[in-house]
C-alpha positions in Angstrom: 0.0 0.0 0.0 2.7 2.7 0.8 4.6 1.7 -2.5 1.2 2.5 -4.5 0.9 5.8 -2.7 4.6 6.5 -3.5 4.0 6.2 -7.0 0.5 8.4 -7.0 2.7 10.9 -4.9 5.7 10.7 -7.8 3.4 10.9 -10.7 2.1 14.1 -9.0 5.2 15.5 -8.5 6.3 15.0 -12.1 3.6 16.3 -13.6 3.6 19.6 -11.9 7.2 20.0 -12.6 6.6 19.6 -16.4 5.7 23.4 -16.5 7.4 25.8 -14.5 5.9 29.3 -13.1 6.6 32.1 -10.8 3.4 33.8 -9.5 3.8 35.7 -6.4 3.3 39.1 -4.8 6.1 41.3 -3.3 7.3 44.6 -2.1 9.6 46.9 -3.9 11.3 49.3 -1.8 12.3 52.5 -2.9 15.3 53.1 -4.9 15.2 49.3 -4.9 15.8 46.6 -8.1 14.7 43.6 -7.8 15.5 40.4 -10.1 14.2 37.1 -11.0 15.6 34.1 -12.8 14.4 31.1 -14.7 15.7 28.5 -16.8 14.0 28.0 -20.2 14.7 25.2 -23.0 14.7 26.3 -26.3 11.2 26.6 -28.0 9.2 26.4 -24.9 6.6 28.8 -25.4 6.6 31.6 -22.1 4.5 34.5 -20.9 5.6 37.2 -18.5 2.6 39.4 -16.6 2.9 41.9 -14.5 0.6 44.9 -12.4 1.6 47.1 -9.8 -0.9 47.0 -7.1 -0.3 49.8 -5.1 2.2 52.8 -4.4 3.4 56.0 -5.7 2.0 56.4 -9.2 1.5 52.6 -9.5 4.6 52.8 -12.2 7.5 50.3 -12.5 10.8 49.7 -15.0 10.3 46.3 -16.1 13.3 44.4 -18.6 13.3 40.9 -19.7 17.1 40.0 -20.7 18.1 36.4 -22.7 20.9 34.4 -21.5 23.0 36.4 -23.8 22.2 39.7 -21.9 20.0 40.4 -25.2 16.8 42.8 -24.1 13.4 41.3 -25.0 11.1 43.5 -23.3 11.6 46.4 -21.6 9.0 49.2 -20.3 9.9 52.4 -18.3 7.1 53.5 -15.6 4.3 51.2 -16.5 1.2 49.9 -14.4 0.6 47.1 -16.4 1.9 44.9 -18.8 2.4 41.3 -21.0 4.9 39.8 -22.8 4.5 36.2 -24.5 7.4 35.4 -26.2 9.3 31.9 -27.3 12.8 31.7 -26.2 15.4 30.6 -29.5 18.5 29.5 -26.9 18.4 27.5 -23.9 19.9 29.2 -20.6 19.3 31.8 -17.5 16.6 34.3 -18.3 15.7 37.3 -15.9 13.2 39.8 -15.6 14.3 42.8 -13.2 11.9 45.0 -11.9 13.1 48.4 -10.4 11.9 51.4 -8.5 15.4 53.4 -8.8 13.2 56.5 -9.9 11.6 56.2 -6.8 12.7 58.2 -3.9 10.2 57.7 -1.0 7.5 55.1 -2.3 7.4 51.3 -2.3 5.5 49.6 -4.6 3.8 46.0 -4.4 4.0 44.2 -7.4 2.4 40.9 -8.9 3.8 38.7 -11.2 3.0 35.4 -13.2 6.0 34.2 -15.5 4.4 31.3 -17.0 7.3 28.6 -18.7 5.5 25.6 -21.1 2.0 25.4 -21.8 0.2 23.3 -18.3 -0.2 20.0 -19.2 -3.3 17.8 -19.0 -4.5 15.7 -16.2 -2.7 12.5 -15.1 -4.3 9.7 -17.1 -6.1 12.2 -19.7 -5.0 11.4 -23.4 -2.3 9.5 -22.8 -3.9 6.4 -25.3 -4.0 6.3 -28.0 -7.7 6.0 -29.2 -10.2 9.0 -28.5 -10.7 10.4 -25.0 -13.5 8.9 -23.2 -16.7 10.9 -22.4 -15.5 11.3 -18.7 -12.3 11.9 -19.7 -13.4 14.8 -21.7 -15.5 16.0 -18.9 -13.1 15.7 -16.3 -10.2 18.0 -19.1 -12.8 20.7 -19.9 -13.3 20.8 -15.5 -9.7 21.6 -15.4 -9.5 24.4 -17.9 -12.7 25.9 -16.5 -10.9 25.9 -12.9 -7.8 27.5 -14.2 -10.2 30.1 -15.9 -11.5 30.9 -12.9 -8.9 31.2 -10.8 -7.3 33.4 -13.2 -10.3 35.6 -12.6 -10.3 35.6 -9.2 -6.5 36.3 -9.2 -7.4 39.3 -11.2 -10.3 40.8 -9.2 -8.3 40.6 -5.9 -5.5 42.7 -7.7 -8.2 45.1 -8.2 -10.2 45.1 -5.4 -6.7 45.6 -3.3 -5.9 48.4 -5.7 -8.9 50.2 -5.3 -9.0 49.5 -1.6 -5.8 51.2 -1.0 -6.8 54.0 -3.4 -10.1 54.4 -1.1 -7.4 54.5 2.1 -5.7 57.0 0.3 -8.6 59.2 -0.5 -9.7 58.6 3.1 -6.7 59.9 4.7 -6.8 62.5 2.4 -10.1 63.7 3.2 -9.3 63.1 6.9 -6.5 65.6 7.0 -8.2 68.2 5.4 -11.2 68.3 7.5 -8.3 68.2 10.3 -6.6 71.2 8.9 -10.0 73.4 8.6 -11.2 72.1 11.8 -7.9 73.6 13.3 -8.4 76.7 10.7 -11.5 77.6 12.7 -10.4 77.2 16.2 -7.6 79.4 15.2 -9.9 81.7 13.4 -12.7 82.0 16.6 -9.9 82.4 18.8 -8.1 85.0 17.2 -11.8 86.7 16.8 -12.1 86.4 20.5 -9.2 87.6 21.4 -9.6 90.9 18.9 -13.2 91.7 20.4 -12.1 91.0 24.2 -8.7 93.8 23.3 -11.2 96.1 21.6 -13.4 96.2 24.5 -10.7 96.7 26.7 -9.2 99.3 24.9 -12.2 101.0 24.5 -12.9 101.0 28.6 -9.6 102.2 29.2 -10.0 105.2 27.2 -13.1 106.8 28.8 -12.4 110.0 30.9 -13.8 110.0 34.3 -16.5 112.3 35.5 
């Protein structure tokens, strides 16, 4: 019995090695760069996407570099962007994200650098004679799955992104009603203060009878 789970456990292993990905959320300091690597095989289709989530202007230098130090993509103080591209020599490539520019904002930054397309399910076309009904079933399952957590990957970049725009706004708003609140405790008591030195000016200088 543990021999039988050892393979199921292998064959799981193996088949979510067979694509590679980096998809993860971080924090860009400022004046920071910040680089990642991955090894690529020659002809194995990639996709790099990116979005800065919050901070500053939302703007980052993104460049993509080939194991040659050869630019692919590059893009100077952009929220957004995607690059699909298929690699013509095996090696190291990067991507390097930097806030340089930057002198007081950090930035949080997603990104998905997708390596080989995602294979199918374990088991799932791998006779040779037509896939069965449930087989089928079970294939279009997965790719509605991975649609949907695409979406939902997308919508929580938003919904952050408009939350912290909201904080933003918030603490905006709250300062300024603290700056005219102080404005008008300033202005009544510098009112006061006029009328109370007028009246006593004005007592001082009547002449006695």
């Amino acid at each position: 019995m543990e021999r039988v789970w050892l393979v199921v456990i292998l064959a799981v292993v193996s088949w979510l090695t067979v694509a590679a990905a980096v998809e993860l959320t971080f924090e860009l300091p400022d004046n920071a760069k910040e680089c990642f690597y991955e090894e690529i095989e020659k002809g194995t289709a990639s996709s790099l996407e990116f979005q800065v989530v919050t901070g500053g202007h939302y703007d980052v230098d993104v460049v993509l570099e080939g194991p040659a130090r050869q630019i692919l993509y590059r893009e100077i103080k952009q929220q957004y962007g995607q690059f699909q591209f298929t690699p013509e020599n095996t090696g190291t490539y990067q991507v390097c994200f930097s806030n340089e520019f930057s002198t007081f904002s950090h930035k949080l930054i997603y990104v998905d650098f997708q390596v080989g397309d995602e294979p199918s399910l374990p088991g799932v076309g791998e006779h040779f004679t037509a896939m069965t009904q449930m087989e089928s079933s079970s294939q279009k399952i997965h790719e509605d799955l991975n649609a949907v957590i695409d979406y939902q990957t997308h919508h929580r970049l938003r919904e952050a992104q408009s939350r912290k725009r909201a904080e933003d706004l918030n603490e905006r708003v709250l300062l300024w009603a603290a700056g005219e609140t102080l404005g008008i405790l300033v202005i009544t008591v510098g009112q006061v203060m006029v009328l109370k030195n007028f009246f006593a000016d004005k007592k001082g200088n009547q002449a006695p009878y």
